[in-house]
C-alpha positions in Angstrom: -35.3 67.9 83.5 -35.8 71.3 85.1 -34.7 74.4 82.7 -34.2 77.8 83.0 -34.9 80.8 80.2 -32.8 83.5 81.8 -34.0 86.9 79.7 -31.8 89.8 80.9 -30.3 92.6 79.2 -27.1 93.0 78.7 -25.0 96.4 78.8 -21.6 96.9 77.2 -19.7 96.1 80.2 -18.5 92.7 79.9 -17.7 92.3 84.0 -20.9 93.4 84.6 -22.5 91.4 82.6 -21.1 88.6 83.8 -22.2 89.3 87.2 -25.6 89.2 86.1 -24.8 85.8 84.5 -23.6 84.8 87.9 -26.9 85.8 90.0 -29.1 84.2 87.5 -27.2 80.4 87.3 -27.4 80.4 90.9 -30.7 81.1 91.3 -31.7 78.7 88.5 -29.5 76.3 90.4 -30.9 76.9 94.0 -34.6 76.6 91.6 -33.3 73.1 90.9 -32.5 73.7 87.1 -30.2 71.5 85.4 -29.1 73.9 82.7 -29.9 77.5 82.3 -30.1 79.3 78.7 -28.7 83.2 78.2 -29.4 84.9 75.6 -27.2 85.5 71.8 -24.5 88.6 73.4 -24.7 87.7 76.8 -21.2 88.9 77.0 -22.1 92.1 75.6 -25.0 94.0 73.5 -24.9 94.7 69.9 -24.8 98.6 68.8 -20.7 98.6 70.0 -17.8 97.3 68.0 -17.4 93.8 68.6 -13.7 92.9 68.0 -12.9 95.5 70.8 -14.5 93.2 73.2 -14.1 89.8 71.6 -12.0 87.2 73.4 -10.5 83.8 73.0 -13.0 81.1 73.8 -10.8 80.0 76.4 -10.2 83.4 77.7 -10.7 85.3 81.0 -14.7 85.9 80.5 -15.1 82.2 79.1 -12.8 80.5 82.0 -15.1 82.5 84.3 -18.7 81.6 83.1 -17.2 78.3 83.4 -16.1 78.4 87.0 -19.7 79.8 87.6 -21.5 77.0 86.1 -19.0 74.4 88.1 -19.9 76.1 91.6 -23.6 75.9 90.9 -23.4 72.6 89.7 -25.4 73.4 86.2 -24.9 73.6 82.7 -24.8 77.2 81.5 -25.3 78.3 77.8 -24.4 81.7 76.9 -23.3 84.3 73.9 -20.3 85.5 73.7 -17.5 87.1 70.9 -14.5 85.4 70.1 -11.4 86.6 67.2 -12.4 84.8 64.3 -9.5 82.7 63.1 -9.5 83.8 59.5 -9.9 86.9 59.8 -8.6 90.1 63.1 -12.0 92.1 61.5 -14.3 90.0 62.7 -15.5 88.0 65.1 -17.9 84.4 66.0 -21.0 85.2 67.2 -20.7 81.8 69.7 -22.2 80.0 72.4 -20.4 78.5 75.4 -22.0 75.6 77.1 -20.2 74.8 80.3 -21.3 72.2 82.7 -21.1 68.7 84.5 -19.7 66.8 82.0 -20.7 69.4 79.1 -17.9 71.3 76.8 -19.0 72.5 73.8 -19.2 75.5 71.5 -21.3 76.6 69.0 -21.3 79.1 66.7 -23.7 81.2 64.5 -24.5 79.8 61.6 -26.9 82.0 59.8 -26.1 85.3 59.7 -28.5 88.4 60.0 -28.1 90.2 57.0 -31.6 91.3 56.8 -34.4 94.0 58.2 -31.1 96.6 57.0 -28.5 95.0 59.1 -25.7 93.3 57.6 -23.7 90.8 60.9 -21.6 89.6 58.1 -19.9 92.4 58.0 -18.3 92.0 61.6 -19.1 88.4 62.4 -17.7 85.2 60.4 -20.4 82.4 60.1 -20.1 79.4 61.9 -20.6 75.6 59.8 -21.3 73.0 62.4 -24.7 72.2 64.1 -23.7 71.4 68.1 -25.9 69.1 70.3 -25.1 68.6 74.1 -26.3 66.3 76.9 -27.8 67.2 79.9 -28.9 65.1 82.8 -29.5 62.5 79.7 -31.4 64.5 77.7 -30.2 65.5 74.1 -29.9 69.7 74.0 -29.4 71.3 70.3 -27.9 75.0 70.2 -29.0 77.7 67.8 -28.6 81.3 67.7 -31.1 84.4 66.8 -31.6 84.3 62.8 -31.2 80.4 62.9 -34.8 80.3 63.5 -35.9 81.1 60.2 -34.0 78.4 59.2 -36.0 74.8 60.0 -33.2 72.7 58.7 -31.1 73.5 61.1 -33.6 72.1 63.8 -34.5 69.0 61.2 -30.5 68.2 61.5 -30.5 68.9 65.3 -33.4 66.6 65.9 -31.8 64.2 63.6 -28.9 63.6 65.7 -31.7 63.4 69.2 -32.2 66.4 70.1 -35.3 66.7 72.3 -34.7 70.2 73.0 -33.2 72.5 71.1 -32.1 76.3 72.4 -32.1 79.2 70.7 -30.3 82.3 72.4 -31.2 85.5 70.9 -30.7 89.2 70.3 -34.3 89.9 68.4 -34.4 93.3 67.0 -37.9 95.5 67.6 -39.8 96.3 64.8 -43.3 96.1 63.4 -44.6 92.7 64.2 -41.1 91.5 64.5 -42.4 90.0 68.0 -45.3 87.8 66.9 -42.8 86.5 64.5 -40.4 86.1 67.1 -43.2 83.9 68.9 -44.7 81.9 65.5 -41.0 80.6 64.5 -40.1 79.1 68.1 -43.2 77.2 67.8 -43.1 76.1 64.3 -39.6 75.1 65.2 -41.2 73.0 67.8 -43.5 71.3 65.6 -40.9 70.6 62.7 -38.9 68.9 65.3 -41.6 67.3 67.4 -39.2 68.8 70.3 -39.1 71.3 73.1 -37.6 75.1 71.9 -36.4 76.8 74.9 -36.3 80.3 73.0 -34.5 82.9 74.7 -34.3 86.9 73.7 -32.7 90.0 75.3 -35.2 91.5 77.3 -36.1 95.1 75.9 -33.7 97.5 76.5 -35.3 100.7 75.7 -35.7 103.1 73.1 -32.3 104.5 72.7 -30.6 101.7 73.5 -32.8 99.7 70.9 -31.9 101.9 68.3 -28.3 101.2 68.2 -28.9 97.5 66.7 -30.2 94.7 67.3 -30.9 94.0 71.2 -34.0 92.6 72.1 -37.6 92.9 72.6 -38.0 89.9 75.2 -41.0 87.8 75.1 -38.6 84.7 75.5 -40.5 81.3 75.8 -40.7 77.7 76.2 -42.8 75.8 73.3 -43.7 72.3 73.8 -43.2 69.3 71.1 -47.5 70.1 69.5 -46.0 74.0 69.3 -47.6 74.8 72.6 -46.3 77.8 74.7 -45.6 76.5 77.9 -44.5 80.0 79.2 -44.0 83.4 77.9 -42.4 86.2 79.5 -43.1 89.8 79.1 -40.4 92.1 78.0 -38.5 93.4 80.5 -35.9 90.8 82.3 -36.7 87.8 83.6 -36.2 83.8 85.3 -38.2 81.6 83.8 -38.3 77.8 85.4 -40.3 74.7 83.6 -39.9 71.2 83.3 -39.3 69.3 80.2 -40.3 65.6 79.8 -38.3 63.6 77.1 -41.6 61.5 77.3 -43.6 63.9 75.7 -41.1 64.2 72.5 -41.2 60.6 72.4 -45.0 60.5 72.2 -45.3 63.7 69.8 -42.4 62.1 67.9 -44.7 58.9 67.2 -47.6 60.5 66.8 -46.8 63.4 64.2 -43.9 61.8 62.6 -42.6 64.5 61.0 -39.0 63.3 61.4 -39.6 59.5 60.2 -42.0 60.7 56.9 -39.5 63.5 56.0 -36.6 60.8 55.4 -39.2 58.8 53.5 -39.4 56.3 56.5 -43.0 55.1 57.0 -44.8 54.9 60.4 -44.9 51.6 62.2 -48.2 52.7 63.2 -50.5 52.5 60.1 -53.4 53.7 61.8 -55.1 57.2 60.3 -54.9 60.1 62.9 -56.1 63.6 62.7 -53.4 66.1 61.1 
């Protein structure tokens, strides 16, 4: 399956933004993608207030990214804001995924309440871990700070994912983008999967300093936490090809998935570690 890591950077305009959503799922499609991954606020950056833009997950912006991904012909997954039910404060910090034959949403589990910023304080967590299926391939969603979190991926590879996404708004900081890099692989290598790790491409200083945005550097780690691409930090289309054939062979060879559950491997023979 061909996939696309589409890094852009997203202003405050949600039309506009979507636009740019637009351009990059057709040229991923016209690439021959089968799904193409936006980054955590695709609908609009961090740094403004988020109810004020927020809408219903069926709403105008949704119902068009949706349209979108039907003309192309591709499954789309992209951040967005939606009311949170409990509460007219806050808001989801949620992923659409639109496609042939895909529906599904997702949102934020883990919330970043760390490096001095608090998202609980405008966004209402989400509880349920979301896989999709894409030209027969298992796809698992995350967001940003889920990252840090590797049983999140455990459970998502549990349930087949071979791939699992992570759409993100990564804030800059000292050495915050080597971390950025080391978690998408180790994520990779707890899972035995792909990680198709998307950021926010950087924005700038001023921009940057109104919260978290992104500092780019989005990247495709393979199942033996290999990068298999990298981009640089200013916006970018990045096309590979994932192989459920290699998670299958990682998957027997590392067997990090069958010894966690206390499962044994059928394969008794000794291999290096």
């Amino acid at each position: 399956m061909r996939i696309a890591l589409a890094q852009i950077i997203s202003g405050v305009d949600p039309a506009a933004n979507l636009a740019v959503l637009a351009d990059h799922t057709h040229r991923a499609a016209d690439a021959g993608a089968s799904l193409v991954v936006f980054p955590e606020a695709t609908m609009c950056r961090f740094g403004v207030p988020l109810a004020e833009v927020a809408e219903p997950f069926n709403g105008r912006w949704a119902d068009a990214v949706r349209a979108i991904a039907a003309d192309a012909q591709i499954t789309v997954v992209a951040g967005m804001f939606c009311p949170a039910d409990d509460d007219d404060r806050r808001v989801t910090n949620t992923l659409l995924a639109t496609g042939p034959g895909v529906a599904a949403r997702y949102d934020k589990i883990h919330l970043y309440d760390a490096f001095g910023f608090a998202e609980s304080r405008t966004v209402a967590p989400g509880h349920r871990p979301t896989v999709i299926t894409v030209d027969g391939v298992t796809v698992g969603l995350s967001t940003c700070y889920d990252i840090r979190f590797p049983e999140l991926y455990v459970e998502l590879a549990n349930r087949g994912a071979e791939l699992i996404t992570v759409s993100a708004s990564w804030g800059p900081g000292p050495g915050k983008l080597a971390q950025w890099n080391l978690l998408a692989r180790a994520r990779a290598l707890d899972t035995a999967g792909f990680v198709a790790a998307v950021d926010q491409g950087y924005p700038g200083d001023e921009v940057a300093a109104a919260g978290p945005t992104g500092v780019g550097g989005s990247l495709l780690a393979s199942p033996l936490g290999e990068e298999v691409l990298v981009a640089g930090p200013e916006a970018a289309l990045l096309l590979a090809d994932v192989d459920p054939e290699q998670v299958r062979a990682a998957r027997a060879q590392l067997g990090v998935l069958a010894n966690r559950a206390g499962r044994p491997q059928p394969d008794k023979a000794e291999s290096p570690r």
